[in-house]
VMD Tcl script that builds the backbone (N, CA, C; Angstrom):
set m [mol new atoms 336]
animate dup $m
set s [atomselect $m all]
$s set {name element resname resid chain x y z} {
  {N N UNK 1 A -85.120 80.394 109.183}
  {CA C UNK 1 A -84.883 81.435 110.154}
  {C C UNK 1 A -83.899 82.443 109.567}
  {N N UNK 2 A -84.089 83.357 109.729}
  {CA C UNK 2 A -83.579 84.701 109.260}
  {C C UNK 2 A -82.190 85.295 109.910}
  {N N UNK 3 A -81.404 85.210 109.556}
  {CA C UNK 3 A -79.875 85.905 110.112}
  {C C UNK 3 A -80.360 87.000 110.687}
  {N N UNK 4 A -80.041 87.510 111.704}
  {CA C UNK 4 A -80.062 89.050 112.074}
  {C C UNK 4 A -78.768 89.846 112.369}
  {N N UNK 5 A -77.599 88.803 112.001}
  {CA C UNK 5 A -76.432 89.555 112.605}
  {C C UNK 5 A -76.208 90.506 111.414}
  {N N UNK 6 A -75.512 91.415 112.332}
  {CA C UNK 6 A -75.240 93.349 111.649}
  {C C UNK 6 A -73.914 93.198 111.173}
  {N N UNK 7 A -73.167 92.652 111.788}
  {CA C UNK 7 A -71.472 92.997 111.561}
  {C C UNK 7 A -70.983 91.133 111.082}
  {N N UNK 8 A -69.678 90.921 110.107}
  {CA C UNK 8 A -69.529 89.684 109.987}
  {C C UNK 8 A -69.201 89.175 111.188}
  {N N UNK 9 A -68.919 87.741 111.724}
  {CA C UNK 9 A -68.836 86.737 112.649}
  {C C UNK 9 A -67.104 86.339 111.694}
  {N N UNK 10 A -66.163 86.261 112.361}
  {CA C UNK 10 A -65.126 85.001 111.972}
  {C C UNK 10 A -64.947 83.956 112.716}
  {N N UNK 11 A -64.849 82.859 111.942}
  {CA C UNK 11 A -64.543 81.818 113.075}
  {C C UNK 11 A -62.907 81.472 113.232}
  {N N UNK 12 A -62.699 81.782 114.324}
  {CA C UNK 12 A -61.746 81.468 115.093}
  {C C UNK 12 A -61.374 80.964 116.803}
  {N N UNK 13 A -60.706 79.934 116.314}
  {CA C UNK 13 A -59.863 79.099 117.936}
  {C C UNK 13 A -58.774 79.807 118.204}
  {N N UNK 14 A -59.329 81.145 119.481}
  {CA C UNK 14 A -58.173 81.375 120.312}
  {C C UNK 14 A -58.379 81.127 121.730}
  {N N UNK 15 A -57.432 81.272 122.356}
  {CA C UNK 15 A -57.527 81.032 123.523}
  {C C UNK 15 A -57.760 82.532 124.202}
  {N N UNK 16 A -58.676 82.027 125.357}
  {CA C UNK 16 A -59.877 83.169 125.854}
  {C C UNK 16 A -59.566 83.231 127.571}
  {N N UNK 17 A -59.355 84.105 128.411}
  {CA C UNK 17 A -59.193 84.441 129.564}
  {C C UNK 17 A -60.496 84.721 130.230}
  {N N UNK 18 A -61.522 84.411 130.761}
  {CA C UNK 18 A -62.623 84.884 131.244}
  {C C UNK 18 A -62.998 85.133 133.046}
  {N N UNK 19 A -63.187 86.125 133.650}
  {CA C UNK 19 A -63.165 86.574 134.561}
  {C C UNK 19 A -64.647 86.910 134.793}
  {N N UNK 20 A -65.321 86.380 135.665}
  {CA C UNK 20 A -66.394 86.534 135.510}
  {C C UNK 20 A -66.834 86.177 137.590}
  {N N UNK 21 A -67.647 87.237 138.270}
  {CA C UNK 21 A -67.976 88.830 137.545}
  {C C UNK 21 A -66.675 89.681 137.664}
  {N N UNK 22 A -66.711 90.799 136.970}
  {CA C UNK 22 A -65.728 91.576 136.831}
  {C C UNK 22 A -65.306 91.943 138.534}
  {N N UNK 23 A -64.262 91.528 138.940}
  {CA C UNK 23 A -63.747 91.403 140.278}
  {C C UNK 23 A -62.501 91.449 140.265}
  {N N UNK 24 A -61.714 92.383 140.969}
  {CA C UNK 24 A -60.188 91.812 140.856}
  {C C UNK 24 A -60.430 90.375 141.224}
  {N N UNK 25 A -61.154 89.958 142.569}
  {CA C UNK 25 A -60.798 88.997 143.551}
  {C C UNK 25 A -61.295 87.414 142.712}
  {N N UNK 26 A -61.886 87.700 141.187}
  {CA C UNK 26 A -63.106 86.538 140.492}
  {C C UNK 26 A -61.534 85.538 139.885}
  {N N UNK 27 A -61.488 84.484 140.396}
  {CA C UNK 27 A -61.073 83.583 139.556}
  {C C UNK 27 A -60.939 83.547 137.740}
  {N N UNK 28 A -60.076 83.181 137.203}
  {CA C UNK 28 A -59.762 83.555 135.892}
  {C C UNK 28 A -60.045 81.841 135.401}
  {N N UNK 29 A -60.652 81.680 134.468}
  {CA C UNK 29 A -61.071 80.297 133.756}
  {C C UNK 29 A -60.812 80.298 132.470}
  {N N UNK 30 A -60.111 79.428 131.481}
  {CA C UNK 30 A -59.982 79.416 130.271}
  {C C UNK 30 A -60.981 78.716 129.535}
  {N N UNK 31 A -60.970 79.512 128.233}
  {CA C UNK 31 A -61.887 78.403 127.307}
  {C C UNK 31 A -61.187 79.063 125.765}
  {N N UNK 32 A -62.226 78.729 125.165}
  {CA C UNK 32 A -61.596 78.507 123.424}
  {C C UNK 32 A -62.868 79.389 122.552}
  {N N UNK 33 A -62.724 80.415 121.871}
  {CA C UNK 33 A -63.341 81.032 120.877}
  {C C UNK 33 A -63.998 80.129 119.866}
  {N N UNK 34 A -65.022 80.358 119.800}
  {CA C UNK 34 A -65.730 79.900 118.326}
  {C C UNK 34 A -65.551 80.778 116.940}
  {N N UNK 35 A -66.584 81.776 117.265}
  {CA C UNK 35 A -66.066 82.984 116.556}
  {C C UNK 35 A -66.252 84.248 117.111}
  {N N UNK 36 A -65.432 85.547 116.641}
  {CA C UNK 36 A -65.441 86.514 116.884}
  {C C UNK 36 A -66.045 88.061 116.171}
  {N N UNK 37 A -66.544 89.159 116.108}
  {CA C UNK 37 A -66.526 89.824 115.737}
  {C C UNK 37 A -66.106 90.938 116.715}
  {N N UNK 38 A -66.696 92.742 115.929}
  {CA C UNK 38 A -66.555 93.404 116.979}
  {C C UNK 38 A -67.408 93.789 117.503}
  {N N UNK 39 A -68.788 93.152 117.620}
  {CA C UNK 39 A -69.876 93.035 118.407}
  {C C UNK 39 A -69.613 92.517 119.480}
  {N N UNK 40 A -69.183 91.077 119.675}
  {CA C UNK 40 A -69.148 90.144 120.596}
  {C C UNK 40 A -68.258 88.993 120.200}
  {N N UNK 41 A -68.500 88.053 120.797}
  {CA C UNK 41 A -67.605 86.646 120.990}
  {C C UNK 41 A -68.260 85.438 121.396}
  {N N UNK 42 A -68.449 84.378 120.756}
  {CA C UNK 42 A -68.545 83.301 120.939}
  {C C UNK 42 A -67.993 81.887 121.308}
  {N N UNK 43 A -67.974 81.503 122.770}
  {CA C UNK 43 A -66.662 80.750 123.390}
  {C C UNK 43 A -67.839 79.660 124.014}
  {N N UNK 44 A -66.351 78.681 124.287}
  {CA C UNK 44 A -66.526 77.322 124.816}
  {C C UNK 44 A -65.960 77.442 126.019}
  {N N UNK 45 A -66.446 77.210 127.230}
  {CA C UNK 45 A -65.569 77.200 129.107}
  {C C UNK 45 A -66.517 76.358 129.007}
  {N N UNK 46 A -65.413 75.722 130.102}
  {CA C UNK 46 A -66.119 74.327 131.122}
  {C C UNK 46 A -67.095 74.621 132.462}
  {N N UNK 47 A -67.163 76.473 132.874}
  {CA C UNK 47 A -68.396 76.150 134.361}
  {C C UNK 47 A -69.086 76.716 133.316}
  {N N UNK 48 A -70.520 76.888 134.202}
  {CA C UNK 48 A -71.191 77.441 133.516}
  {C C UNK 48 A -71.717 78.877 134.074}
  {N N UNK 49 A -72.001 79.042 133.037}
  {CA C UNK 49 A -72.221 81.023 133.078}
  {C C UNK 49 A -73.802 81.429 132.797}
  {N N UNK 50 A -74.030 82.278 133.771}
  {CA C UNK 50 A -75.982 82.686 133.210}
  {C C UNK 50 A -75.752 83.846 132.586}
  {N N UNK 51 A -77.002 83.771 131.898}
  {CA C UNK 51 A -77.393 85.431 130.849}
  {C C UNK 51 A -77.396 86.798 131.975}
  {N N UNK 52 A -76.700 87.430 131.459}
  {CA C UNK 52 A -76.725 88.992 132.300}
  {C C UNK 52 A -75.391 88.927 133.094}
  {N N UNK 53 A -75.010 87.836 133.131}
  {CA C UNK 53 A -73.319 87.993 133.674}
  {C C UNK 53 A -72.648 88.714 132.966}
  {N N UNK 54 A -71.755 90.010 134.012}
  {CA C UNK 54 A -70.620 90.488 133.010}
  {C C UNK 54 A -69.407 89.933 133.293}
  {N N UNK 55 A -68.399 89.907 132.528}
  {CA C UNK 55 A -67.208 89.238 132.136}
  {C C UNK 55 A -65.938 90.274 131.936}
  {N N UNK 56 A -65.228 89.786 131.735}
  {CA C UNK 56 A -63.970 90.389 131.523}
  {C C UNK 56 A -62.694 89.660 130.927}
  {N N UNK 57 A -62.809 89.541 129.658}
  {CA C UNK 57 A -62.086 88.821 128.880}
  {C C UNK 57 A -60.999 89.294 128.225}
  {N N UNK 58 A -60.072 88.155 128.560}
  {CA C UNK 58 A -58.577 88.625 127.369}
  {C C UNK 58 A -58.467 87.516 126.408}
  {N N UNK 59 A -58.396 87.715 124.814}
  {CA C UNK 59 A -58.502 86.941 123.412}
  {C C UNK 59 A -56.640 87.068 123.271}
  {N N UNK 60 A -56.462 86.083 123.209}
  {CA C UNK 60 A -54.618 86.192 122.843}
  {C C UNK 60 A -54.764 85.628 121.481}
  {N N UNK 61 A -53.927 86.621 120.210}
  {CA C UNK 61 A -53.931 86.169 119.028}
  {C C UNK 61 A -52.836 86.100 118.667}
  {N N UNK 62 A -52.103 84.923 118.658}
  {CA C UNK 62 A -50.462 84.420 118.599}
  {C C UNK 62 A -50.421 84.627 117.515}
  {N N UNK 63 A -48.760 85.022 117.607}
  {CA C UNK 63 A -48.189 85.362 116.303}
  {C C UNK 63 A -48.045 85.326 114.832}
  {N N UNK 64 A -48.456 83.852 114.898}
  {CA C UNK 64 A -48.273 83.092 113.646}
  {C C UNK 64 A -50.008 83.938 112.930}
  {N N UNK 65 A -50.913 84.091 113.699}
  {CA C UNK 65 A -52.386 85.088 113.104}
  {C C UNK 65 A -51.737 86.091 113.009}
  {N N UNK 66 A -50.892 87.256 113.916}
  {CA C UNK 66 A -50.979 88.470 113.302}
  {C C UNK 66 A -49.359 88.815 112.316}
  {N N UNK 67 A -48.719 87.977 112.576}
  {CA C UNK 67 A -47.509 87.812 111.329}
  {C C UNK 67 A -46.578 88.693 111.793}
  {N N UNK 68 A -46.628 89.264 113.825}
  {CA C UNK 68 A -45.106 89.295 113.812}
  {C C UNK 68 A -45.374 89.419 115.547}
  {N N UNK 69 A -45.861 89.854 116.664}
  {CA C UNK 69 A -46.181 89.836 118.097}
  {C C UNK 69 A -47.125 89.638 118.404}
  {N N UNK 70 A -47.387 88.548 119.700}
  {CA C UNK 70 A -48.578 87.933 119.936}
  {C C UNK 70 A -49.448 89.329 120.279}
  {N N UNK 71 A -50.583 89.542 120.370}
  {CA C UNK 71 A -51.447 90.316 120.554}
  {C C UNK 71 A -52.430 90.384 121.619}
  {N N UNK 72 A -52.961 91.066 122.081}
  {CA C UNK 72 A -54.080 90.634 122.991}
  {C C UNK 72 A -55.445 91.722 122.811}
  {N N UNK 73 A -56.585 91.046 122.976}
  {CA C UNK 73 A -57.773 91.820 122.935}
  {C C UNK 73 A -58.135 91.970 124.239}
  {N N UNK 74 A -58.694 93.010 124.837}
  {CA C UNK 74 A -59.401 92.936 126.254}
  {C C UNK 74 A -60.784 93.661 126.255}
  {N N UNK 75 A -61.645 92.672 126.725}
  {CA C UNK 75 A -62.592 93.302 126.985}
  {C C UNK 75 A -63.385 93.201 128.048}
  {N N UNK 76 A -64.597 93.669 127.671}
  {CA C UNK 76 A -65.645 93.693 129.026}
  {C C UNK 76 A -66.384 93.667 128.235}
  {N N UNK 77 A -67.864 92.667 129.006}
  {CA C UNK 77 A -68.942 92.347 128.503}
  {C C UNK 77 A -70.052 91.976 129.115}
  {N N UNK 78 A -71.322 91.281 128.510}
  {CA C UNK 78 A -72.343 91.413 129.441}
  {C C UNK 78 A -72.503 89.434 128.388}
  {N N UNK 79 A -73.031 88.064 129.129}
  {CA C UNK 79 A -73.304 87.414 128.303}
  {C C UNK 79 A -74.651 87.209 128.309}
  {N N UNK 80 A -75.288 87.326 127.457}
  {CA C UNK 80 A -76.394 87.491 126.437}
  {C C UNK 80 A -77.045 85.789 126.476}
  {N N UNK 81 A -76.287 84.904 126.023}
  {CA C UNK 81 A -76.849 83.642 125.691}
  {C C UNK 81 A -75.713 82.299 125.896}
  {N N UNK 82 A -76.476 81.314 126.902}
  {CA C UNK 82 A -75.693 79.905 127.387}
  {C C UNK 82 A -76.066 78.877 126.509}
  {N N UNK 83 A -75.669 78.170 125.827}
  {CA C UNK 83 A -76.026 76.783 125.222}
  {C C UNK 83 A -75.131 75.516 125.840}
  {N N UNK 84 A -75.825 74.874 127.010}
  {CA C UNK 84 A -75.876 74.056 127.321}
  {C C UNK 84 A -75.202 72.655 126.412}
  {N N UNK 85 A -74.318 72.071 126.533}
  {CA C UNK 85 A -74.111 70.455 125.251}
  {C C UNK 85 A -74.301 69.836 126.072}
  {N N UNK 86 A -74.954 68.510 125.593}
  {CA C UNK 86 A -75.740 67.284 126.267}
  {C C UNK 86 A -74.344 66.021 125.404}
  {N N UNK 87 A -74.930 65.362 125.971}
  {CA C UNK 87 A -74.237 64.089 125.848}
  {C C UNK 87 A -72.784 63.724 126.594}
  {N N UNK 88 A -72.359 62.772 126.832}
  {CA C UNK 88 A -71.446 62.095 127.399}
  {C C UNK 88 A -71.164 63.070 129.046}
  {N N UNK 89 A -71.759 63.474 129.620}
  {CA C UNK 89 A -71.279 64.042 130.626}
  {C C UNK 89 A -70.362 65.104 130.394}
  {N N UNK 90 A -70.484 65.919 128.894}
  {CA C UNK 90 A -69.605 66.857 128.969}
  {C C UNK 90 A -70.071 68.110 129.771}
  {N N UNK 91 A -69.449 68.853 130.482}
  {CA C UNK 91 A -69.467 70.318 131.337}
  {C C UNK 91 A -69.619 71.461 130.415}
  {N N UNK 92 A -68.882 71.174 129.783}
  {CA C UNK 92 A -68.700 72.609 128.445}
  {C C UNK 92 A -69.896 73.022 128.312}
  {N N UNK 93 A -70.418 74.476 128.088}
  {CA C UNK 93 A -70.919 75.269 127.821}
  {C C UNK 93 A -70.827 76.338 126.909}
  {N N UNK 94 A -71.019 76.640 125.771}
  {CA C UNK 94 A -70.944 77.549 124.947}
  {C C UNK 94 A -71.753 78.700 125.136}
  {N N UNK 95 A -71.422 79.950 125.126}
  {CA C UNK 95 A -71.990 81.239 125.478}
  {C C UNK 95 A -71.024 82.404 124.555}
  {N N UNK 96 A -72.282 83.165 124.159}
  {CA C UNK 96 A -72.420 84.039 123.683}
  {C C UNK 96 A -72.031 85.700 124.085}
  {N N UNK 97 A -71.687 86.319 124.012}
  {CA C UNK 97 A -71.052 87.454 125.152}
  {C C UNK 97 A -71.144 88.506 123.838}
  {N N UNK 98 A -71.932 89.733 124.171}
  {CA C UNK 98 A -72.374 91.172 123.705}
  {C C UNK 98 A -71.277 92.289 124.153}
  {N N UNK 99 A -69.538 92.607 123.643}
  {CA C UNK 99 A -68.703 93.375 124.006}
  {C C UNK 99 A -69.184 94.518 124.686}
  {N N UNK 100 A -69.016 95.492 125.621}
  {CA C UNK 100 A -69.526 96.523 125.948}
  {C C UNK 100 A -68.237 97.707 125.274}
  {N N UNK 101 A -66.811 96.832 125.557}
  {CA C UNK 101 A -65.543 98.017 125.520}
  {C C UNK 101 A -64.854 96.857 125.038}
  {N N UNK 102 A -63.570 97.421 124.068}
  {CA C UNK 102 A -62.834 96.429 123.750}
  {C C UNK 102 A -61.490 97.130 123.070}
  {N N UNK 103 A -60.188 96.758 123.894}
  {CA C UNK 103 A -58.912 97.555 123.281}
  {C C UNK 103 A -57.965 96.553 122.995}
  {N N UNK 104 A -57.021 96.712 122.057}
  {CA C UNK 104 A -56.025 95.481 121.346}
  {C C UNK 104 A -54.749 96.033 122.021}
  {N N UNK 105 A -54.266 95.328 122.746}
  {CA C UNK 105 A -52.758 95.491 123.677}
  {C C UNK 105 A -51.516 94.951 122.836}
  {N N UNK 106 A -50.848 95.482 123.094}
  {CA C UNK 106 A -49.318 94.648 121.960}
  {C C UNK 106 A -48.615 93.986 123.167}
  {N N UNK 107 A -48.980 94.317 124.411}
  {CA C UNK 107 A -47.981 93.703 125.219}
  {C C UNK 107 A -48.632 92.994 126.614}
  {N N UNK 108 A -47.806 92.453 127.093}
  {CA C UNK 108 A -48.082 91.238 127.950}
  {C C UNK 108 A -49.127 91.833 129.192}
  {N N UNK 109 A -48.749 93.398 129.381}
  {CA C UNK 109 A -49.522 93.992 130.537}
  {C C UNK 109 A -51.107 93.783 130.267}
  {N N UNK 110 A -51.490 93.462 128.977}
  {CA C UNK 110 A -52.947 93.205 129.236}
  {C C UNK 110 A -53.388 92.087 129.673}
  {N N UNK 111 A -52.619 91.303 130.422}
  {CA C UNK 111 A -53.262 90.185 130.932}
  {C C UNK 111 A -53.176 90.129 132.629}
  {N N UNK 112 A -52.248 91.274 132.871}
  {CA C UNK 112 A -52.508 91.806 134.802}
  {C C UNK 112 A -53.550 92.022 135.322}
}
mol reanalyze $m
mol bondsrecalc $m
mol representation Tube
mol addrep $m
């Protein structure tokens, strides 16, 4: 099978804020990055999420990654693709998310 991705993928474990649908009033759920580009994002949360959901995510990239203030990414998105994991009764869900907008905050206000 043939790669089709355009832009590189990195893999990285950060911790991921997901708001889903974009609502002030939507509950905020954590999960964990697989990898990232500036296409999209690839994460692990425990509910599960369908294709065409949009989101609203904050990526926190602690200090010790950017070598001097924690950072934050925020975005908005649409997710594209759910992969389901089987075995042991785990919940987790891995999904795929297509960025629509995405700005890098230096300070804590991007997570209000």
């Amino acid at each position: 099978m043939k790669d089709r991705r355009i832009v590189r993928r990195y893999e990285l474990s950060l911790p991921v804020i997901v708001r889903a649908p974009i609502d002030k009033e939507a509950a905020s759920r954590t999960g964990k990055t697989r990898d990232i580009s500036s296409r999209g994002v690839y994460f692990t949360i425990d509910n599960n999420l369908s294709a065409g959901t949009e989101l609203d995510l904050t990526m926190i990239l602690p200090a010790e990654v950017t070598g001097g203030t924690e950072v934050f990414i925020r975005a908005t998105g649409k997710v594209i693709r759910v992969d389901k994991r089987s075995g042991n009764g785990d919940q987790k869900v891995d999904v795929a998310a297509l960025f629509e907008m995405y700005e890098i905050v230096r300070n804590k206000a991007a997570i209000a």
